[in-house]
C-alpha positions in Angstrom: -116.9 219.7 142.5 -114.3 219.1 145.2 -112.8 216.3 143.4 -113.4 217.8 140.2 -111.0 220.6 140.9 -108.7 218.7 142.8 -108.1 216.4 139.8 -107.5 219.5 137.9 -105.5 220.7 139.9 -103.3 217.6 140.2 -103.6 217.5 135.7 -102.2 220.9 135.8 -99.0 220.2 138.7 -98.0 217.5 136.6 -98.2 219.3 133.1 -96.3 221.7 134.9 -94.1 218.8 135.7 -93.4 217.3 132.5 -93.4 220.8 130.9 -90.1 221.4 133.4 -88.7 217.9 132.8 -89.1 218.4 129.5 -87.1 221.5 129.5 -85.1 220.2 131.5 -84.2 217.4 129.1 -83.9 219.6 126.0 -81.6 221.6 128.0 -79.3 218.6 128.4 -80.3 217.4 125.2 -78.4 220.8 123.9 -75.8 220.5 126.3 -74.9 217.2 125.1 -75.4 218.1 121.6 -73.0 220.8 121.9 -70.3 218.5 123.6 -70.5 216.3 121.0 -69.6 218.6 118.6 -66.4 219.7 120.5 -65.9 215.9 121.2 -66.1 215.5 117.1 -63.6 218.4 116.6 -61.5 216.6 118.8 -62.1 213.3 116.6 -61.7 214.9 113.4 -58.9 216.8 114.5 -57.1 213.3 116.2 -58.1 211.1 113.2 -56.6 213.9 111.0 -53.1 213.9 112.9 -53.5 210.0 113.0 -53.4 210.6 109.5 -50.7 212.5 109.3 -48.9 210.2 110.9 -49.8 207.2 108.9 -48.9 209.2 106.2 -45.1 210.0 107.5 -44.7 206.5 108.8 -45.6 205.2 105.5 -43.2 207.3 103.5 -40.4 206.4 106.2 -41.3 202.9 105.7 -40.9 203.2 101.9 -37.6 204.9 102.4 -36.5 202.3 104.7 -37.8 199.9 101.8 -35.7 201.5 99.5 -32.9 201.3 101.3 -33.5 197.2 102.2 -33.3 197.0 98.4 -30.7 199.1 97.7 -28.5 197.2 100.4 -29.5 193.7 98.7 -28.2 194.9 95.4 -24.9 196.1 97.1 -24.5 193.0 99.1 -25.6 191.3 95.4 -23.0 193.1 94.3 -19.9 193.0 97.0 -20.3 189.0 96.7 -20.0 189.2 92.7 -16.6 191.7 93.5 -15.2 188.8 96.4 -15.8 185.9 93.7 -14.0 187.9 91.3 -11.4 188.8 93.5 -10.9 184.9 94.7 -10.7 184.1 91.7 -8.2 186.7 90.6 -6.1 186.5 93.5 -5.9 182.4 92.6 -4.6 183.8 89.1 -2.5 186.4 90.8 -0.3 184.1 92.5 -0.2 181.6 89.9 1.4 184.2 87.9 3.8 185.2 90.8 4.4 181.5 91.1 5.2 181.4 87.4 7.0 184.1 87.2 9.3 183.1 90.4 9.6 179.7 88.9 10.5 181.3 85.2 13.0 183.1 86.9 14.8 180.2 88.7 15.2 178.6 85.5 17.3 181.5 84.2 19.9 181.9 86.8 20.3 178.2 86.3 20.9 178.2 82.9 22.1 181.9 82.2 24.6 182.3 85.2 24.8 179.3 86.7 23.4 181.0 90.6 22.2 178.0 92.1 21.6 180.1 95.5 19.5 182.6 93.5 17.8 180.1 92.1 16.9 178.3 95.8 16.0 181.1 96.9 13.3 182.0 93.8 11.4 178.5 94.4 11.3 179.2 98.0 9.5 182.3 97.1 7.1 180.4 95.0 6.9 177.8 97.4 6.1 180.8 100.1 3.2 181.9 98.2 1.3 179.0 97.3 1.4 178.4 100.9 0.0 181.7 101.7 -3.0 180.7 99.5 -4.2 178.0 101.2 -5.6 175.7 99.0 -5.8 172.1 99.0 -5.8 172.0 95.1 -2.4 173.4 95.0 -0.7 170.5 97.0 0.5 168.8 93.9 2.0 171.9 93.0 4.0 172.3 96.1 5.1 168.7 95.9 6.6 169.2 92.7 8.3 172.3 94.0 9.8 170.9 96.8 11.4 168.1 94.4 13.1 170.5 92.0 14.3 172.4 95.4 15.5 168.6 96.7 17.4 168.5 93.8 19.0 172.1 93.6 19.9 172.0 97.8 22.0 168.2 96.5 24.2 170.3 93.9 28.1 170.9 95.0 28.1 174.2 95.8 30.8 176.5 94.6 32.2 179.6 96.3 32.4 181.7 93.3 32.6 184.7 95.4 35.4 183.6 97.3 37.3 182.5 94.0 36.0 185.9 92.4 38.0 187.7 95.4 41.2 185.6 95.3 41.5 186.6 91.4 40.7 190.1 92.3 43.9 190.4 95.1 46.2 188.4 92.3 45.1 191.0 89.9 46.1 193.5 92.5 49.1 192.2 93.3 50.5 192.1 89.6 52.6 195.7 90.0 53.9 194.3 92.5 55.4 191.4 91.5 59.5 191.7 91.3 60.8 190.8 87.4 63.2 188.0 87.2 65.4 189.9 85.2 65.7 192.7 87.6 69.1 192.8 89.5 69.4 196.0 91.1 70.1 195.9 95.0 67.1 196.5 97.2 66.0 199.6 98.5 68.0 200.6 101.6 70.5 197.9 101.5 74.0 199.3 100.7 76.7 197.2 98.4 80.2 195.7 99.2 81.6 198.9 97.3 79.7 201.0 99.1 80.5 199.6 103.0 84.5 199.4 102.1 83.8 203.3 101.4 81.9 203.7 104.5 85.0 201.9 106.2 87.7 203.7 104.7 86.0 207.5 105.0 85.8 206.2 109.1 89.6 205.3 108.2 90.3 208.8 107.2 88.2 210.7 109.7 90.2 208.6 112.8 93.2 209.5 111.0 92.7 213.5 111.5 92.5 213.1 115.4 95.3 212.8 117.5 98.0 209.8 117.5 96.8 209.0 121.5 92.7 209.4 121.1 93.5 207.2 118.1 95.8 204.4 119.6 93.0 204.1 122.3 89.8 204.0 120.1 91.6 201.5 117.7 92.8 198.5 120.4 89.0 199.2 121.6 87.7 198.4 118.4 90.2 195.5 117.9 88.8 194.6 121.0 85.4 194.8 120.7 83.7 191.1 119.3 81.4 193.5 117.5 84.2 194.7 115.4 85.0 191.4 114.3 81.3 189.9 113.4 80.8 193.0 111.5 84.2 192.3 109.3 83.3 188.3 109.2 79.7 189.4 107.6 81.8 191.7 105.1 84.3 188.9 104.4 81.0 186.6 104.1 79.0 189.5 101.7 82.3 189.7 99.7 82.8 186.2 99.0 78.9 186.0 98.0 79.7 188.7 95.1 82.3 186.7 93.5 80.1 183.3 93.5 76.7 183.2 91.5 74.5 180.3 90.9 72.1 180.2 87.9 69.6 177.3 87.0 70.8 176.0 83.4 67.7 173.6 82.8 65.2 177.3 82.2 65.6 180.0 79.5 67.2 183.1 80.8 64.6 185.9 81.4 64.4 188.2 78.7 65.2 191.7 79.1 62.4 194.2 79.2 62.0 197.8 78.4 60.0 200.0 81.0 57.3 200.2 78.3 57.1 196.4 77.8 57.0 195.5 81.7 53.9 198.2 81.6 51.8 195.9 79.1 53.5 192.9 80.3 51.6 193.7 84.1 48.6 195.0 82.0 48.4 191.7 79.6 48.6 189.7 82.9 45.8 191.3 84.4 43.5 191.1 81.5 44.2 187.3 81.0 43.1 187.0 84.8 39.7 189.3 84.1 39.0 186.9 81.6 39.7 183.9 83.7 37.2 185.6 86.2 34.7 186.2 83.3 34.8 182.8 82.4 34.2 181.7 86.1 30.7 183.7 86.0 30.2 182.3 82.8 30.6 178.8 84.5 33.2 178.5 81.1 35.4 176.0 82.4 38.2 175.7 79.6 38.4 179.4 79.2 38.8 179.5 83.1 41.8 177.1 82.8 43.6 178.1 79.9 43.5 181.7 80.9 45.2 180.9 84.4 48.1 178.3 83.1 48.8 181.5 81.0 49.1 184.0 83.8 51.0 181.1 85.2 53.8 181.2 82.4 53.7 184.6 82.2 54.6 184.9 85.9 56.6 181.8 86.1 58.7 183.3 82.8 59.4 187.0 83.8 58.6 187.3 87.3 61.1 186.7 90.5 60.7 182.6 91.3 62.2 183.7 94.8 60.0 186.5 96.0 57.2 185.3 98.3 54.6 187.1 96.8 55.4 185.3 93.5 55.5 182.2 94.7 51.8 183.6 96.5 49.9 184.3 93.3 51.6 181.1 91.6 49.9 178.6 94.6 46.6 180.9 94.2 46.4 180.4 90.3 47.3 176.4 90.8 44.8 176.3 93.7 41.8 177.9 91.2 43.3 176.3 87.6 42.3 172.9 89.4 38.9 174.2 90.9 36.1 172.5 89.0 33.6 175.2 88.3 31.0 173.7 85.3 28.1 171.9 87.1 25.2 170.0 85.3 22.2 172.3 86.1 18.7 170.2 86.4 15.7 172.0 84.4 12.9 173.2 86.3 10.5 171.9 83.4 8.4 169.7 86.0 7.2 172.8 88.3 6.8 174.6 85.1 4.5 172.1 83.3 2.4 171.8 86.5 1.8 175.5 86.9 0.5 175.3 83.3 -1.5 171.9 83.8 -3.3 174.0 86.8 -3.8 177.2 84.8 -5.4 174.9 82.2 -7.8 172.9 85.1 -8.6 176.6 86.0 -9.7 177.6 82.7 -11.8 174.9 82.1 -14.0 175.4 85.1 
């Protein structure tokens, strides 16, 4: 009976046992349960930012992807524009060099500037150097030949010749006329010193007979007295004696109205002599200055220096060769157009 009770009492302590365990594990059960919900909120919550932020990072990457694109077609793009533009700037200075070339030609053959034209094909020259290129080296080649043969012509100061006509033309009015015999300015006749003599005459006359004895044995005295009558003797005897040259026309006798034109007709004759010299004309050149040198050998004063001035000026320029055999530039110019051509083709 003992042992029956104590078994049943030991059945029950350990019902009672597993009863509390049990609650005991439902409690923690719950407690668990319920921190795993919170723990899923959390998840959900963290999975749903994760999301989010998938999301934004996938939209950035498309905009970034986008832009990758849009960059490659711009950088497509910019290297169609620099080929263009090599290629253009080739045909840019080709045209430059054409153009500089073109206009060497014409100040060769138009006016004659062989300075201007030098200094065109070193232009050219300048600029296909700027470019470069190794395919432009015959180009430069031919260049530098036509510029070889411009720097070996005689060079001719037409400047300098253009200035010399210019202070002829200036001198023209003047130029004393041949047939001009009136005294110069300031310089008083034979006529006119004995009057000058005798009014002193007169005026030592009016003093009185002991101021005058004295004054006139110290002007017989004085050596200056008696140079100054020697040079009126001497200026005397000139006016009685002329000598003329026989073997020239006598210079003709002009009106003030004809001496006008006559100055005027002079310096037209040498504005077309400097005309011609631009013009490289070398007959009209002459002919117009052995004109102007009749002209001023004819009616103009053969003594007076600046006669005798323009004449050695004139002779100097009359015998001035000014017509020079310009070379063509056709060789540069048929290689900028074989190259234009090579570049079309391609």
């Amino acid at each position: 009976m003992v042992v029956a009770l104590l078994a049943l009492g030991l059945a029950a302590w350990q019902w009672v046992e597993t009863r509390q365990k049990l609650a005991d594990t439902q409690q923690e059960l719950a407690r668990r349960l319920a921190d795993n919900d919170s723990v899923g909120v959390e998840v959900r919550g963290l999975a749903k930012q994760s999301q989010e932020q998938v999301a934004g990072v996938l939209g950035r990457l498309g905009a970034l992807e986008a832009k990758i694109a849009e960059s490659q077609s711009q950088q497509a793009t910019l290297e169609r524009l620099y080929q263009d533009l090599a290629s253009n700037r080739d045909e840019w200075a080709l045209a430059e060099v054409e153009q500089g070339v073109t206009l060497a030609a014409q100040q060769l053959q138009l006016a004659g500037n062989v300075h201007g034209a030098v200094l065109a094909l070193q232009a050219a020259d300048a600029r296909l150097a700027a470019s470069d290129r190794p395919q432009l080296i015959s180009l430069r080649k031919t260049l530098a030949g036509d510029l070889d043969r411009l720097r070996a012509l005689p060079q001719i100061d037409t400047a300098g010749m253009s200035l010399r006509l210019e202070g002829v033309i200036n001198a023209i009015d003047k130029l004393p006329l041949a047939a001009d015999g009136r005294p110069r300015a300031g310089e008083a006749s034979p006529k006119e010193q004995a009057d000058v003599l005798a009014n002193s005459a007169a005026e030592s006359t009016s003093q009185s007979p002991s101021v005058i004895s004295v004054e006139f044995w110290q002007r017989l005295a004085s050596v200056a007295l008696w140079q100054r009558l020697a040079g009126e003797f001497w200026g005397e005897l000139k006016s009685l004696v002329r000598i003329q040259r026989f073997d020239r026309d006598e210079p003709a006798l002009l009106a003030p109205g004809q001496v006008f034109f006559l100055r005027e007709n002079l310096k037209l004759r040498l504005l077309n002599a400097r005309l011609a010299l631009l013009a490289r004309d070398q007959w009209t050149f002459r002919n117009e200055l052995q004109h102007a040198q009749a002209w001023i050998d004819r009616y103009f004063d053969a003594g007076a220096g600046s006669q005798q001035a323009a004449q050695e000026s004139l002779k100097q320029l009359a015998e001035t060769e000014i017509t020079i055999e310009m070379p063509t530039l056709n060789d540069s110019l048929s290689a900028i157009k074989t190259f234009k051509l090579g570049q079309e083709r391609k």
